[in-house]
TORTOR-656428 format. One line per 8 residues: for each residue z, y, x of N, C-alpha, C. Coordinates in pm, 1 decimal. Atoms other than C-alpha are relative to their C-alpha. Example, Ala and Ser with C-alpha at 12.3 -4.5 7.8 and 13.67 -1.06 7.14 Angstrom:
<sites>
0.0 -119.0 89.0 780.0 -450.0 1230.0 0.0 120.0 90.0 | -6.0 -119.0 -82.0 714.0 -106.0 1367.0 73.0 109.0 -77.0
</sites>
This chain:
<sites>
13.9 146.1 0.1 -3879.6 -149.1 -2981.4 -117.2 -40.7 88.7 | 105.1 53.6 -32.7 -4101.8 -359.9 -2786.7 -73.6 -115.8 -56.6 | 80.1 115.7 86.3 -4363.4 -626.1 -2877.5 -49.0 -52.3 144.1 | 19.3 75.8 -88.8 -4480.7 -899.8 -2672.5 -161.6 -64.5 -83.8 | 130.6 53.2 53.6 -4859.8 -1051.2 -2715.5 -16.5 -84.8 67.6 | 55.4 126.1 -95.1 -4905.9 -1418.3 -2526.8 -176.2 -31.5 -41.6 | 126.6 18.6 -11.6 -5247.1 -1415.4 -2440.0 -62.7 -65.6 162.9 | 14.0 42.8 -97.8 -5252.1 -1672.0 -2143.0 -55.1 -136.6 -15.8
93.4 61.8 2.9 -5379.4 -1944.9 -2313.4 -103.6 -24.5 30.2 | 92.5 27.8 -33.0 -5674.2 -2113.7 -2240.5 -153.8 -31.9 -92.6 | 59.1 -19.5 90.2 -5814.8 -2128.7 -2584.9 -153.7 -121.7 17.4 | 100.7 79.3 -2.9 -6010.5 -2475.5 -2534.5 -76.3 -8.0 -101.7 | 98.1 -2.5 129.5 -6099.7 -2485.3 -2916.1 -96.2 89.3 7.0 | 74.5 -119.2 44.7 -6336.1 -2176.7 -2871.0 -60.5 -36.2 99.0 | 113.5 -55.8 -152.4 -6521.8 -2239.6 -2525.0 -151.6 -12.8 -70.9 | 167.2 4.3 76.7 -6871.1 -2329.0 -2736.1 9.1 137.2 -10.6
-19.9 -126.4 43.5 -6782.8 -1945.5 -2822.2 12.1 99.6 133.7 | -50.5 -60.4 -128.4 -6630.7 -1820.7 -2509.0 -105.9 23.5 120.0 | 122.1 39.3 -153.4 -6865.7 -1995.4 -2208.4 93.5 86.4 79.9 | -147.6 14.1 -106.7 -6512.6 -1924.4 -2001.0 22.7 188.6 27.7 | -27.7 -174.2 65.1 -6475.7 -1553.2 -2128.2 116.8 -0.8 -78.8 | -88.2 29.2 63.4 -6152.8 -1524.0 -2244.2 -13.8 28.7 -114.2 | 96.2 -6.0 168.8 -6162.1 -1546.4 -2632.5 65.5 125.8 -43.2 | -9.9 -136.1 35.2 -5948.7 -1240.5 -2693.6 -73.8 121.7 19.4
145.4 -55.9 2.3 -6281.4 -1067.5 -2606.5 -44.2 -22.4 -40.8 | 78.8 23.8 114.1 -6450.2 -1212.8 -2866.1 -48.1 55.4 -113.6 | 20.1 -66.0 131.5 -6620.4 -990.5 -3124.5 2.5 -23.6 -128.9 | -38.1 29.6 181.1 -6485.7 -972.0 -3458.5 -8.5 149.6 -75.9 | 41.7 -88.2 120.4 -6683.0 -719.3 -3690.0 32.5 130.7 70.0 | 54.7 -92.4 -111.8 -6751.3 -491.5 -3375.8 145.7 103.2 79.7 | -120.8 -2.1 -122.0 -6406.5 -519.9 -3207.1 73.0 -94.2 7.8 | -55.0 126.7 -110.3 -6261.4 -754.3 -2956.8 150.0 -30.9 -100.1
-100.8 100.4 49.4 -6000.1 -1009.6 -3100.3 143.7 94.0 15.9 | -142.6 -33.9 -30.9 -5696.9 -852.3 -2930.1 -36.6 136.3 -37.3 | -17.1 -96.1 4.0 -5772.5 -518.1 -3032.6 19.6 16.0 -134.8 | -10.5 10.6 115.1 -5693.5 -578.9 -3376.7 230.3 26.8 -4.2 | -139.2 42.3 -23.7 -5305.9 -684.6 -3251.9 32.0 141.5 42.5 | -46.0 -133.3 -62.2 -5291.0 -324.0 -3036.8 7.5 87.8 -113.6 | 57.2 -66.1 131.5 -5435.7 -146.4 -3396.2 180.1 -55.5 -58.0 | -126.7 37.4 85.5 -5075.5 -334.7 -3558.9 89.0 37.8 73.8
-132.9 -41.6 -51.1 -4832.9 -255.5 -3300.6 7.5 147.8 -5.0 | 20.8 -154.3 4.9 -4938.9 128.9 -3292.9 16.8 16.1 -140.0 | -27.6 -13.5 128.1 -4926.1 121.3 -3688.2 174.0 -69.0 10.1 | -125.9 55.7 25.5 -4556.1 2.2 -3647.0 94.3 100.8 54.1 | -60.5 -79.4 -44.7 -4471.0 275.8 -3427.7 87.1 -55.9 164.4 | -14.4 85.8 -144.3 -4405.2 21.7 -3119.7 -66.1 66.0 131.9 | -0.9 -90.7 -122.5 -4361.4 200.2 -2794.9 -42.5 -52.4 152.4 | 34.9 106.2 -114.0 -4401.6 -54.9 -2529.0 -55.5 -134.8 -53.0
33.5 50.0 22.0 -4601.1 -343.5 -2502.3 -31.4 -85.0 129.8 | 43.6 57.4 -116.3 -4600.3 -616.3 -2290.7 -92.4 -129.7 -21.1 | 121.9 79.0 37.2 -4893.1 -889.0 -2258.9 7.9 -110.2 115.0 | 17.9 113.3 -135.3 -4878.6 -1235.8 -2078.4 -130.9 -44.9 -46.3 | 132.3 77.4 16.1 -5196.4 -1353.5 -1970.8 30.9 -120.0 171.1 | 5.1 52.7 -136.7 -5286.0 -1585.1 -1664.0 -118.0 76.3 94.3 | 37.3 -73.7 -103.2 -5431.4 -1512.2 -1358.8 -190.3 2.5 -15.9 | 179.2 -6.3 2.3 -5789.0 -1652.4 -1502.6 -31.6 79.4 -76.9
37.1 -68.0 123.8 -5768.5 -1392.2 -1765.4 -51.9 169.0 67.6 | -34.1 -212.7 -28.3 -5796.7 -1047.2 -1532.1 -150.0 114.2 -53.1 | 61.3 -84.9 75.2 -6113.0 -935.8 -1736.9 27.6 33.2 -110.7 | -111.7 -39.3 96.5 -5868.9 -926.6 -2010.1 106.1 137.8 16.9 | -65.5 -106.0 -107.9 -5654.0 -677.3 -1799.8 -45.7 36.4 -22.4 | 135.1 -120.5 6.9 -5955.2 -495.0 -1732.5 -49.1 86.8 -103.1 | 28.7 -92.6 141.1 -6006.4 -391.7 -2101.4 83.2 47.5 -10.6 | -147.1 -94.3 49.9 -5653.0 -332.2 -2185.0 -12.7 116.5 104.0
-48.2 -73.0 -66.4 -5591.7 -104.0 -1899.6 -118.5 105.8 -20.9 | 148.4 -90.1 60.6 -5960.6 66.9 -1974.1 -7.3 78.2 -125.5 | 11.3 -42.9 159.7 -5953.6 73.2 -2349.6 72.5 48.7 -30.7 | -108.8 -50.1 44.2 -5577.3 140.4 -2406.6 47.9 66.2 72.7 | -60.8 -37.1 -74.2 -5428.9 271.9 -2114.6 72.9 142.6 -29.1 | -54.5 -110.9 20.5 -5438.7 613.2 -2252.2 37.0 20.9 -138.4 | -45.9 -31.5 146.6 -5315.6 564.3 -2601.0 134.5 -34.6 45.2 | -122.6 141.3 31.8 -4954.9 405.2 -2668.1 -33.4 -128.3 -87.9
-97.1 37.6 -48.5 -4837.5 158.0 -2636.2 1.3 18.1 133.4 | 13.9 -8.5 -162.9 -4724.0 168.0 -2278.8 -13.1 -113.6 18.9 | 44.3 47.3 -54.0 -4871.6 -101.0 -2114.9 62.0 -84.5 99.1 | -28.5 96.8 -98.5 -4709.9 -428.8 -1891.4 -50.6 -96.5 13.6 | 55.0 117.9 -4.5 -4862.8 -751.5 -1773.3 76.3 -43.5 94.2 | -53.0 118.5 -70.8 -4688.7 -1079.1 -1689.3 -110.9 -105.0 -26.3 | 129.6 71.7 27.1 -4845.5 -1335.1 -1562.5 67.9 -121.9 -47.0 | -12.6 181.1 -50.2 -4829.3 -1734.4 -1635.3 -82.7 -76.6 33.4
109.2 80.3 -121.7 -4957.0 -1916.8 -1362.5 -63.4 -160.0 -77.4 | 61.8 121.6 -5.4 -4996.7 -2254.7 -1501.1 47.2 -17.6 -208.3 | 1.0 56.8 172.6 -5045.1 -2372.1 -1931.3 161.4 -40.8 -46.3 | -137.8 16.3 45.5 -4690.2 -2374.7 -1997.5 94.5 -22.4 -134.1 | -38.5 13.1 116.7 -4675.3 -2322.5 -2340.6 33.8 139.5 -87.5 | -37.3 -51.5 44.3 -4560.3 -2072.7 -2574.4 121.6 46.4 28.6 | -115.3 -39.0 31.5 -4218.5 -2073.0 -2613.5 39.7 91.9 166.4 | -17.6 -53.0 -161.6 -4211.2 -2027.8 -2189.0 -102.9 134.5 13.3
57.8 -104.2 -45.5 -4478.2 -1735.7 -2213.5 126.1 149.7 -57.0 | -85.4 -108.0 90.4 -4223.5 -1533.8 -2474.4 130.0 -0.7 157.2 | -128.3 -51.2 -100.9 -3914.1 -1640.6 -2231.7 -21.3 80.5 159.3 | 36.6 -59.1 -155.9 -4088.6 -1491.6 -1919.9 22.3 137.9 -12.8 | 22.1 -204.0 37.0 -4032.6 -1112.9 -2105.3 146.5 -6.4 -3.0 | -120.5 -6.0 18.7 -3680.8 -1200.9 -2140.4 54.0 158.2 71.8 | -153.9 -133.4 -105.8 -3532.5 -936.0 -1849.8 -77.9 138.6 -37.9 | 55.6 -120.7 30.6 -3769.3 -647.8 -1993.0 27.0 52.2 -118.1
-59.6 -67.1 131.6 -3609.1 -620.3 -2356.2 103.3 21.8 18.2 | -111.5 -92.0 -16.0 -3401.5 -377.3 -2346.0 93.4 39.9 -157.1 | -86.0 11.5 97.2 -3290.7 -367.6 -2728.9 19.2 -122.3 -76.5 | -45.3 150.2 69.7 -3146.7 -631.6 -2973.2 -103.2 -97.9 -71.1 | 152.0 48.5 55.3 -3511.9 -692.7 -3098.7 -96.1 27.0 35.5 | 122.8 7.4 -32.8 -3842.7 -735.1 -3042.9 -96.6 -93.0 -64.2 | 112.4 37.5 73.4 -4174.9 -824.1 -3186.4 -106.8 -76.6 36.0 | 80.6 55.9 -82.5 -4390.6 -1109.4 -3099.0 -150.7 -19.8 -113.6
92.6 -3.3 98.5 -4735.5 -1122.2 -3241.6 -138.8 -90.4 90.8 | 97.1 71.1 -81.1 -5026.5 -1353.2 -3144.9 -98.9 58.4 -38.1 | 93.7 -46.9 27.7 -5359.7 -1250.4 -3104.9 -120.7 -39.3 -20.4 | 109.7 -8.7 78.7 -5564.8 -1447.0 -3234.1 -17.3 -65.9 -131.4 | 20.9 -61.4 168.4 -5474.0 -1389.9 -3607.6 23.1 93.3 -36.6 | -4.6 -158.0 9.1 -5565.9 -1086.0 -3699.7 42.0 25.0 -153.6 | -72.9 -37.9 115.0 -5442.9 -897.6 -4011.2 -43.4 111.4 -78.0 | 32.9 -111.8 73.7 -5625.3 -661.5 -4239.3 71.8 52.5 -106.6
-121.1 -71.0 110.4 -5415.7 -428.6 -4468.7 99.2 44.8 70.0 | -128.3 -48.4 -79.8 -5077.9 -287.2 -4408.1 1.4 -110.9 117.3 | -90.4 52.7 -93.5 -4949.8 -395.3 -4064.2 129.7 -59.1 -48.4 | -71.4 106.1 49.9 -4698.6 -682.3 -4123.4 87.4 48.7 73.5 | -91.9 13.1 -55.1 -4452.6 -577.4 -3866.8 104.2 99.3 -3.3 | -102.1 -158.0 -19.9 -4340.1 -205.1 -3958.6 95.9 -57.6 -152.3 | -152.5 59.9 81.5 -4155.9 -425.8 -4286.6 47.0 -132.4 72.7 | -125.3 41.2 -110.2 -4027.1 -665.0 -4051.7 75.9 31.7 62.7
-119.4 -100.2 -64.0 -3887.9 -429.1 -3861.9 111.6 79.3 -86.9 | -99.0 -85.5 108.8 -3703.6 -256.1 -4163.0 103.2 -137.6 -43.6 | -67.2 104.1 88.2 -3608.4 -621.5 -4323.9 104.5 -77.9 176.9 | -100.2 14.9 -90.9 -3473.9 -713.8 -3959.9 141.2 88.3 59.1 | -110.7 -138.7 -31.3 -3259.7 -401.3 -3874.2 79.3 -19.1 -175.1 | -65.5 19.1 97.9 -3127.6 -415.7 -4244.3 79.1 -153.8 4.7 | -50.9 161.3 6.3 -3009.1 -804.8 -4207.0 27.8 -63.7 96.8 | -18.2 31.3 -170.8 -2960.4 -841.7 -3826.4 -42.3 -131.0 22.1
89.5 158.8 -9.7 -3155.0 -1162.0 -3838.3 -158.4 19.5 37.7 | 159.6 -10.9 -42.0 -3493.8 -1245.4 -3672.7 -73.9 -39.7 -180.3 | 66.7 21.0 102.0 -3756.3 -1265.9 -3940.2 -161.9 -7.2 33.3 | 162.1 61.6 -34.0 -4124.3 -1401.0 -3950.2 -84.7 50.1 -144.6 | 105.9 2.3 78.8 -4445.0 -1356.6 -4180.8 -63.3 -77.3 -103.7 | 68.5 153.4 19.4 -4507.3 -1540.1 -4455.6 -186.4 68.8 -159.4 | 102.8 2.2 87.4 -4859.6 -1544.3 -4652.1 -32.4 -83.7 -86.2 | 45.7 90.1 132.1 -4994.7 -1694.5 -4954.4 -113.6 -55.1 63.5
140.6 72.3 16.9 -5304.3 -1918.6 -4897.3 -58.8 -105.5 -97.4 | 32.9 7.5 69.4 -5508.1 -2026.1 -5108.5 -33.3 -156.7 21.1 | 124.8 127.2 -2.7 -5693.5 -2418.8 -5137.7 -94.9 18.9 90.7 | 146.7 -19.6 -56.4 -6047.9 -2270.4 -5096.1 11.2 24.0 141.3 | -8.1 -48.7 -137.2 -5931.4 -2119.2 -4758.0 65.3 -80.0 84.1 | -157.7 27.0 -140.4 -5655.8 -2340.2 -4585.3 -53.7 -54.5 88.4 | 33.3 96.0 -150.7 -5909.2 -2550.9 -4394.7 -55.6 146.6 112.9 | -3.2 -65.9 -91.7 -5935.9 -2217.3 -4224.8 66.3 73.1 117.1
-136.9 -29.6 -65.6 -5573.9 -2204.9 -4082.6 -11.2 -188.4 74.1 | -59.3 91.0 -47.2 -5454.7 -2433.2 -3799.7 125.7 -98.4 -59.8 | -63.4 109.9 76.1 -5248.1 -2756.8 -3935.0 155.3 72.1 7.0 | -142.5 -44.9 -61.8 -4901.6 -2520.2 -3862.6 33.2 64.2 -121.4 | -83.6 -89.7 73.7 -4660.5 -2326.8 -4032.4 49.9 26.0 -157.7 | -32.1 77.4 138.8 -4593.9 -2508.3 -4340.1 138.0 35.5 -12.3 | -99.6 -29.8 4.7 -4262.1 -2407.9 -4511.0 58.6 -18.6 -109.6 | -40.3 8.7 87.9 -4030.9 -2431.0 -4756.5 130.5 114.1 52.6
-120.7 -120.6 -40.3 -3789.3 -2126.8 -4825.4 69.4 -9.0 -158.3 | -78.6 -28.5 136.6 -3538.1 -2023.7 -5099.5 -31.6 178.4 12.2 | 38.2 -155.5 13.5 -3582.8 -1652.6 -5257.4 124.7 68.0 55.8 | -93.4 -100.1 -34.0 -3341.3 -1410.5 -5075.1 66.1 117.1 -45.8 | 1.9 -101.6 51.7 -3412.1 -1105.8 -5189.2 -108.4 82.0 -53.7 | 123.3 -59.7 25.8 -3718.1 -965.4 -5390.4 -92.8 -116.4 98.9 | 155.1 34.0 -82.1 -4029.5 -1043.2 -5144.3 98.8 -75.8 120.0 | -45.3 31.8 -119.7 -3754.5 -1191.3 -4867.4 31.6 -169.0 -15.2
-29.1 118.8 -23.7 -3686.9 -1530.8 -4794.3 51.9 -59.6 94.1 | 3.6 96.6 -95.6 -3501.4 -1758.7 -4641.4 -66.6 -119.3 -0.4 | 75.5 162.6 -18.8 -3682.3 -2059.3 -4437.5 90.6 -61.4 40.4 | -58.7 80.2 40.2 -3521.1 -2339.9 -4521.3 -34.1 -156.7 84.3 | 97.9 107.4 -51.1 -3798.9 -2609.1 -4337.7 -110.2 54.9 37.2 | 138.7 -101.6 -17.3 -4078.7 -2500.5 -4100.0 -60.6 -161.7 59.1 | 120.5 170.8 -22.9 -4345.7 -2832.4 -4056.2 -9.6 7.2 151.9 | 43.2 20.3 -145.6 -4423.9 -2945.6 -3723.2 -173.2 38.5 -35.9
100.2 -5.3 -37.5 -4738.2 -2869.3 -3574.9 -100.9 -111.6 18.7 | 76.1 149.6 -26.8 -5021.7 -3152.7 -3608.3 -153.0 74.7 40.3 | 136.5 -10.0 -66.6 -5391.0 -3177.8 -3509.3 -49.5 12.7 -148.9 | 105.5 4.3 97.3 -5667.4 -3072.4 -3792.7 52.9 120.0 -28.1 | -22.3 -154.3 103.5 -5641.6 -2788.4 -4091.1 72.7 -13.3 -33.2 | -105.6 -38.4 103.9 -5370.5 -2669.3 -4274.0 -95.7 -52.3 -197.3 | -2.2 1.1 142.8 -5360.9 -2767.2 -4633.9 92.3 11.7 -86.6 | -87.7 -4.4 100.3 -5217.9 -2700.5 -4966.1 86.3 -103.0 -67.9
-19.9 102.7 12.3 -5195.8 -3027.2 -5038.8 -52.1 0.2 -161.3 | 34.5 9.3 99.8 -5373.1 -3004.9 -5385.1 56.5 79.8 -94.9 | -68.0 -107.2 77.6 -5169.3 -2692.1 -5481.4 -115.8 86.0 25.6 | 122.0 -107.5 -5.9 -5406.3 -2349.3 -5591.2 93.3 97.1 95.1 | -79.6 -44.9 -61.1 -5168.3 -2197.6 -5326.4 112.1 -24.4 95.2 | -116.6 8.5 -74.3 -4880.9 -2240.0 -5070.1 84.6 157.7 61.3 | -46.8 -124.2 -69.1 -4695.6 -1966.5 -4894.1 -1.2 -148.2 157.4 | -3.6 41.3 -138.2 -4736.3 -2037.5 -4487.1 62.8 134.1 96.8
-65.7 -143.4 -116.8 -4600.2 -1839.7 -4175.6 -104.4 38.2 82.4 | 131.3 -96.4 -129.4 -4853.8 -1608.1 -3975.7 104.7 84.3 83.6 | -133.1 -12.6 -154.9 -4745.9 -1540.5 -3628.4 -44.2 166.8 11.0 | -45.1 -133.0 10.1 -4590.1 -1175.4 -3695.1 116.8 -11.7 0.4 | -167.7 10.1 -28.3 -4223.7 -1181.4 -3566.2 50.5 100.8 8.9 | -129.8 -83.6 -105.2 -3927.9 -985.3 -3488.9 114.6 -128.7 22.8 | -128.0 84.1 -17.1 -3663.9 -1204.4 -3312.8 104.0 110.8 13.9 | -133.5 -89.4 -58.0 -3301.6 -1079.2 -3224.1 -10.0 -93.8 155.2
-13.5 8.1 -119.3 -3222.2 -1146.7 -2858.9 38.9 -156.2 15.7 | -23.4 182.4 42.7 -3105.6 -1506.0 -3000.2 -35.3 -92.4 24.9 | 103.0 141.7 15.6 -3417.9 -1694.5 -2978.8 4.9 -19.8 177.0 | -13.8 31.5 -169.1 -3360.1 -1696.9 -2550.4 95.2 -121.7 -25.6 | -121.9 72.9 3.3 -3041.7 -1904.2 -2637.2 -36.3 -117.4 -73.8 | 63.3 121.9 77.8 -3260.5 -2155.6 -2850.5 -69.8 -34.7 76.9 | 84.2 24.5 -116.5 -3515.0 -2146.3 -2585.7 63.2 -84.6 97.7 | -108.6 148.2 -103.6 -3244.1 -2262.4 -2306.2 17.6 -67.3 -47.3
-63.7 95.8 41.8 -3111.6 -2500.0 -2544.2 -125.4 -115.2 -18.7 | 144.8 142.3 37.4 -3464.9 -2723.9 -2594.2 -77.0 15.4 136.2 | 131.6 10.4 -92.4 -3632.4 -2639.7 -2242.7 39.5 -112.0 74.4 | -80.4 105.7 -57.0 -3652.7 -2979.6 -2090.1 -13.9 -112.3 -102.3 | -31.8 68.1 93.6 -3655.6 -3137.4 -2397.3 -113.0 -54.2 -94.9 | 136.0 24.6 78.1 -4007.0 -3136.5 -2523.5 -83.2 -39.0 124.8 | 80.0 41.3 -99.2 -4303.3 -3315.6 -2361.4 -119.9 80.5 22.3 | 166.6 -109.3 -22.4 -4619.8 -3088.6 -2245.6 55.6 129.1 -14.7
-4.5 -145.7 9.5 -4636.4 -2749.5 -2296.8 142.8 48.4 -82.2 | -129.4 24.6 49.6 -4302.9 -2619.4 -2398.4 -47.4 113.2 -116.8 | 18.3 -134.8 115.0 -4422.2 -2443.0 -2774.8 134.1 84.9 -45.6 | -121.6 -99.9 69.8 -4245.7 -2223.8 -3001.2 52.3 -70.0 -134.6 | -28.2 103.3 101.6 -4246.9 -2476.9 -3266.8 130.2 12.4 -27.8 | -131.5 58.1 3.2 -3940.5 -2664.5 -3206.1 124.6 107.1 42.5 | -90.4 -59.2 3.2 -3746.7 -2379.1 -3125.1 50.0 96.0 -121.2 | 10.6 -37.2 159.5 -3834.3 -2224.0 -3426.8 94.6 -49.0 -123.1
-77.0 85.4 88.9 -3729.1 -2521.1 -3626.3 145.1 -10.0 9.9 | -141.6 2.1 -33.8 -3380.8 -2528.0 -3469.4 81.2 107.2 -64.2 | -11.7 -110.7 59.0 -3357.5 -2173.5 -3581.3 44.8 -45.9 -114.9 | 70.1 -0.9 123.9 -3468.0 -2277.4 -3912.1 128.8 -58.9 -53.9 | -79.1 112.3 58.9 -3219.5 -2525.7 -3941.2 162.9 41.8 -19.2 | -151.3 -100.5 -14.0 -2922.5 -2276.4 -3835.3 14.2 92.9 -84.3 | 54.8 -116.1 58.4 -3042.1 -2046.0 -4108.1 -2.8 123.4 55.9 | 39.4 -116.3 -101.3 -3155.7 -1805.6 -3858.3 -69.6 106.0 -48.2
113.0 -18.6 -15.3 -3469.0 -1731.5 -3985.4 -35.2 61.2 -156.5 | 69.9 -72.7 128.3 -3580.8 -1488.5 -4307.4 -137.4 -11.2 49.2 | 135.7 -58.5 -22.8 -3963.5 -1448.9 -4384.5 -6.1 69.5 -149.7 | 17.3 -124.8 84.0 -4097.5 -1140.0 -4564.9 -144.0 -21.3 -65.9 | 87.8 31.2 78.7 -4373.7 -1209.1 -4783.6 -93.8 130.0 24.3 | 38.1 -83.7 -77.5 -4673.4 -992.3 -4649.2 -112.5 40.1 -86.1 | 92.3 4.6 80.8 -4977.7 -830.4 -4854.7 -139.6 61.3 81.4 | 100.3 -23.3 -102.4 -5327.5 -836.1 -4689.9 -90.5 -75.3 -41.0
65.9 148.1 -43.9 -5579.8 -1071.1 -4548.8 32.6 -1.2 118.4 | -40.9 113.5 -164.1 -5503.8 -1276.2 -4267.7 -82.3 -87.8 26.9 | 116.9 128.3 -24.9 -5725.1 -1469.2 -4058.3 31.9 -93.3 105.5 | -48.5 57.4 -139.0 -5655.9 -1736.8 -3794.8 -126.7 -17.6 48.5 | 191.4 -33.2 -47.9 -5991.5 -1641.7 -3571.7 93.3 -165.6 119.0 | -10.7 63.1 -102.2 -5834.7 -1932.1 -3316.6 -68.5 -137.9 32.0 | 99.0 144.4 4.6 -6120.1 -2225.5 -3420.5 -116.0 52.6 -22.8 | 126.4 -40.1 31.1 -6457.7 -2201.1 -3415.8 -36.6 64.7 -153.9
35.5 -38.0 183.4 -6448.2 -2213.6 -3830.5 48.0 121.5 -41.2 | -74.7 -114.4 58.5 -6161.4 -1962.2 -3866.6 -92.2 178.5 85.7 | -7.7 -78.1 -57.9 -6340.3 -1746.5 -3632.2 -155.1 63.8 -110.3 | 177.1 -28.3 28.8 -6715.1 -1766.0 -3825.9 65.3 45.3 -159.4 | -36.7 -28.0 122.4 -6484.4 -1723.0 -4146.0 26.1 141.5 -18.8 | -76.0 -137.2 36.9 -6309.8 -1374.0 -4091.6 -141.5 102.0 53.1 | 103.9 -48.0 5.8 -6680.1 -1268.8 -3907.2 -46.6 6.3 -151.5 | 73.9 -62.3 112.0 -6829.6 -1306.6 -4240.0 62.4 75.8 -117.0
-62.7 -78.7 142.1 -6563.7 -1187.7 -4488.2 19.7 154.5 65.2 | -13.6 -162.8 -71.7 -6539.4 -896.1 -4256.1 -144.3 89.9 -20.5 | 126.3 -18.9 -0.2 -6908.5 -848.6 -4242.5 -9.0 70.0 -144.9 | 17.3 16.5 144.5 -6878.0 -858.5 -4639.4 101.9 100.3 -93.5 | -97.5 -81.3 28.1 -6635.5 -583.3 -4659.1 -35.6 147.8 49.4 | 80.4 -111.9 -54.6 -6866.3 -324.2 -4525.9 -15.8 115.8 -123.7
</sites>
């Protein structure tokens, strides 16, 4: 199988952090952001690995090809030239998957505990359906997740679920909404070859950056889409707060 990591963003929320260093270099509890994501695809048993960045990112390059080069995964970089979006960094890997699935994982929410993707990969191959990540969060924590991935599912099977409703994406924190809990989706995928055919069908169709959102939701709505209920901690390092949050609980785990 392969996995895909979009790391071409520009990661404006973090430059106070950055000072125009890409943020997947960012130290988190005395290793770089994205090396947390390479640590999960190698625990999954993922053989190839390909990585979009842009062209302002090539000290990003520079590590991967340094740090990893001689482990597995094997190693590709695409580029995207101009802020395009999500959903367009995933479709740019299109002509390089070579089987019916593949694994997309962002990098900057990292994931302590089992790797989330080696039972995605079992709950996808068993059910020939793409399937996503879903976590519990708590109240105390949610203003430490981006305002996304709000859901509503029905129980499937044991720990499986189908999503039923995935929230749009807004500006601020995620919340529970005055629940001691929600279940949310953390970006740990396997699609089937499918989500290209959702992709064509909305590009064109959204204004700005073309995300993964709304293609998601379309999914969602086709009952496309299982999520596997995941056991860990999870952090979204991608805001200044979430990033000073998983530094200290990490710190605090020594």
């Amino acid at each position: 199988m392969l996995a895909i990591i979009p790391a071409a963003g520009f990661g404006k929320r973090m430059s106070g952090l950055t000072r125009g260093r890409a943020k997947e270099l960012l130290p988190i509890h005395r290793r770089h952001m994205i090396d947390y994501a390479l640590e999960e695809v190698i625990g999954a048993g993922i053989s190839k690995l390909l990585i979009v960045i842009s062209p302002r990112k090539e000290e990003l390059k520079e590590h991967l090809t340094t740090e990893w080069s001689r482990r597995p995964p094997l190693l590709s970089f695409i580029y995207q030239n101009e802020p395009l979006g999500l959903a367009d960094a995933i479709y740019r890997c299109r002509n390089y998957i070579e089987n019916s699935m593949f694994a997309v994982l962002l990098p900057d929410n990292i994931f302590i505990g089992n790797p989330p993707l080696k039972s995605l990969i079992d709950v996808a191959k068993k059910y020939k359906k793409s399937v996503t990540s879903l976590i519990k969060v708590k109240d105390v924590e949610a203003s430490y997740f981006g305002n996304c991935g709000g859901v509503e599912v029905s129980q499937y099977n044991g720990e499986i679920f189908e999503v039923k409703k995935l929230e749009d994406k807004k500006p601020g924190s995620f919340s529970t909404r005055g629940k001691p809990d929600v279940l949310r989706t953390f970006p740990r995928h396997i699609f089937t070859r499918e989500l290209f055919e959702y992709i064509d069908r909305l590009r064109g169709k959204t204004e700005g950056e073309f995300d993964d959102v709304p293609v998601l939701q379309e999914m969602v709505r086709e009952g496309k889409i299982l999520g596997v209920l995941v056991r860990g901690k999870a952090f979204d390092v991608g805001s200044p707060e979430g990033y000073r949050h998983a530094e200290s609980c990490l710190k605090s785990r020594r």
